[in-house]
N, C-alpha and C positions, 0 to 999 in steps of 0.2 A: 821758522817763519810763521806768524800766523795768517792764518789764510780765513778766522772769523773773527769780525768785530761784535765785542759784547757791552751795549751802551745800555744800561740802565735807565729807564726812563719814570715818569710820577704814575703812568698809569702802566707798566711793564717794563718789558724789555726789545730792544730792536736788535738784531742780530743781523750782518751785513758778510756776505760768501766776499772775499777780498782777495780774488784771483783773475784779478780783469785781465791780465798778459794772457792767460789761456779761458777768454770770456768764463769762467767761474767754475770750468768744468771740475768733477769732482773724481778725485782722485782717494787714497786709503788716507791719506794724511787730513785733509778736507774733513772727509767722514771722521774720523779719529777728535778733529777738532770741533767736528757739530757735536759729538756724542758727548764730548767734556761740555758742551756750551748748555746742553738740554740736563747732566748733573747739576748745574751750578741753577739754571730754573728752578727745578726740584727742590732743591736744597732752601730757594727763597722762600719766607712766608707769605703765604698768599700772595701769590705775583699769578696777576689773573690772565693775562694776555701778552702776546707775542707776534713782535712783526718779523719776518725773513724777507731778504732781499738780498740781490745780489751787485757789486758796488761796480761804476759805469755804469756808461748809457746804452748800450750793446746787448748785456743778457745776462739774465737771471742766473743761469747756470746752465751751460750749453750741448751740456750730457756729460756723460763720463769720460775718464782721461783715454784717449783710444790708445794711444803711444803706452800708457802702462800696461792695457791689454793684451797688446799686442801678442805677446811671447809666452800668453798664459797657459800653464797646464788646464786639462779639465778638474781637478782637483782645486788647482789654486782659483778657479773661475767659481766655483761651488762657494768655496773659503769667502772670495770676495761678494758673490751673490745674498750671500746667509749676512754677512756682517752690515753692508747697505739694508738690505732687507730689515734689519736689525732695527739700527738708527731710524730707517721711515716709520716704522712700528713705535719706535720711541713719540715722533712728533704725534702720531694718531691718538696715541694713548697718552702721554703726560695730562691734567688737569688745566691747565691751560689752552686759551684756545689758541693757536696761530693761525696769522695771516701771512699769507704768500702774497707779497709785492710784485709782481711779475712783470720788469720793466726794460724786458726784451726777449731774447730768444730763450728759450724754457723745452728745450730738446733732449730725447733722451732719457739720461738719469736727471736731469734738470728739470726737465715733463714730470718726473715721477717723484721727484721731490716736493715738486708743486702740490701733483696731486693728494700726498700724504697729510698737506696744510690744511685744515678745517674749510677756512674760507679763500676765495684767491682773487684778487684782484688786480685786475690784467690795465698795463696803459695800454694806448690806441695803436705802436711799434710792436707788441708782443706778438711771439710766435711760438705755438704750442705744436709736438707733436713727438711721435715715438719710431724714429726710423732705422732704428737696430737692425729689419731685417735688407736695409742696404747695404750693411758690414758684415751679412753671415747670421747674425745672432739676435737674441730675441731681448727682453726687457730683461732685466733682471735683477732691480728692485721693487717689485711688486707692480710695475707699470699694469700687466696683462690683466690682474685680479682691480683695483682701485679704478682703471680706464672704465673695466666690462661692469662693474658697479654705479657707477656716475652717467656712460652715456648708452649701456646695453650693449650687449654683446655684440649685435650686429656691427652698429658703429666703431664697436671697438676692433672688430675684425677689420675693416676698411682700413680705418686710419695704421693697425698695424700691417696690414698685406701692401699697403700702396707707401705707407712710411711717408707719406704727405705730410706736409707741415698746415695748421693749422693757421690764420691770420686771428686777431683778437675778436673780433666782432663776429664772427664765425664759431671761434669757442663759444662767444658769449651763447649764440643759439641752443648749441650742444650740450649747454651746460657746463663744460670747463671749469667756467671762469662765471663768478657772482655777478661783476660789474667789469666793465671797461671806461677809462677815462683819461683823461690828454696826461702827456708823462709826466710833465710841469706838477702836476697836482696829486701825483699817483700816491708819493707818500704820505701828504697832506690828510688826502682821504683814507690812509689806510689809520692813521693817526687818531687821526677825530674816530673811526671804526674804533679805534682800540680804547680810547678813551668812554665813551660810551659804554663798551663795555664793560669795564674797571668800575662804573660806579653802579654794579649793579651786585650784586650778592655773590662771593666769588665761592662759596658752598656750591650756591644753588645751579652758578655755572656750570663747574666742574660735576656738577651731579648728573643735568644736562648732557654734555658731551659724555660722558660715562653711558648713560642711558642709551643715547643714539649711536655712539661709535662699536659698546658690545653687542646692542641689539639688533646693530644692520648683519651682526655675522650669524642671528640665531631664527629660530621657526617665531613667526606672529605670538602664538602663544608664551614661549618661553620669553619673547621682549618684551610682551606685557608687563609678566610676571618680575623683569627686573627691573621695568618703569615704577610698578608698584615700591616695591623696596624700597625704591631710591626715593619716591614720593614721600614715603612714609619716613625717611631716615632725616630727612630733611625737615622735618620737626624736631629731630635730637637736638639742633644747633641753634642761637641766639639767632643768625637772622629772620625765622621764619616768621619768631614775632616781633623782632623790630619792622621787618618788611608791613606785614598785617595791619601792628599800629599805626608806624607811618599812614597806610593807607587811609587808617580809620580815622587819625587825625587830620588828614588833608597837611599833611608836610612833605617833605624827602625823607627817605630813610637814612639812616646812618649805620652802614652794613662793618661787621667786625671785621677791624684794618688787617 
């Protein structure tokens, strides 16, 4: 069964969690088929941008399958921990950026999916939050590390001790979530986002997210030092002076397709 739609789009790709019977929760199979879906990104040339969503109007993806947990060894919980972990590390790191459509409940492993997304944008139904410790257990695709990074530890202790659900407009405060807006238009807006983005230098993007994704994990100085790099590498490639010229003529630029 596939459980992700993979629609090729002019300015990316839309990838759609297609398990609305169990609102999108993610199960080994799921993961299995994001992880083929983020090969086959890779694999495109310059494919700059990525939306994820989850299909219905209910949720994004409503945490992890708890019925497969259930009966887990600790072993086999480790095996599944590292493998999610895995795949979210994929979405942070590929070259592309993604966008999390977030166009309902987003719990859980679903929360933590989200937050692995570059950007998230939540409609005004979403609900965000990581309440593992009402089941016994704690996050276990990197929720605890990416939360206590985005809204500070403290916050991030809250929302994990009390396992409260978040409302959209409330992440929005929090930081969450970039934007919030009515569901009608959710993917519209994430669309025109992506588009936007596409017509800008997909080097210089990807160099971009490279900079900030490795250098939130290092000391101020050593991110400098790979800001610099990547400043400087970004002269090796055609757009930096088509972008330039562009500028200097007063045109568009025309970035290598």
């Amino acid at each position: 069964m596939d459980y992700i739609a993979y629609n090729r789009q002019s300015w990316g790709v839309e990838l759609t969690l297609c398990r609305p019977e169990a609102l999108n929760a993610l199960n080994l199979e799921v993961l299995h088929q994001l992880d083929r879906a983020l090969d086959q990104i890779e694999q495109e040339k310059n494919l700059r941008v990525a939306i994820l969503t989850g299909a219905g109007e209910k949720a994004f993806a409503a945490g992890a399958d708890i019925a497969a947990m259930r009966d887990m060894t600790p072993p086999q919980a480790m095996e599944f921990s590292a493998y999610g972990q895995a795949v979210m590390g994929r979405l942070r790191h590929i070259p592309a950026i993604v966008i999390a459509a977030v166009n309902g409940y987003a719990l859980g492993g679903g929360c933590e999916l989200a937050l692995a997304c570059d950007i998230r944008v939540a409609s005004r139904t979403a609900v965000l939050g990581i309440p593992e410790v009402t089941l016994g257990v704690i996050p276990g695709f990197g929720g605890t590390q990416r939360l206590t990074r985005i809204v500070g530890e403290s916050r991030a202790l809250e929302l994990l001790a009390t396992g409260r659900r978040v409302e959209a407009e409330e992440a929005l405060r929090l930081g969450l979530v970039n934007c919030v807006v009515p569901g009608e238009i959710l993917l519209d807006t994430c669309r025109d986002m992506a588009g936007r983005i596409a017509r800008n230098s997909g080097w210089a993007v990807a160099l971009g997210k490279r900079s900030i994704c490795q250098g939130a994990e290092m000391e101020l100085n050593q991110g400098l030092a790979l800001e610099a790099a990547l400043f400087s590498a970004a002269f090796s490639g055609p757009d930096q002076k088509e972008g330039m010229d562009a500028f200097l003529q007063k045109r568009r630029p025309k970035f290598h397709a």
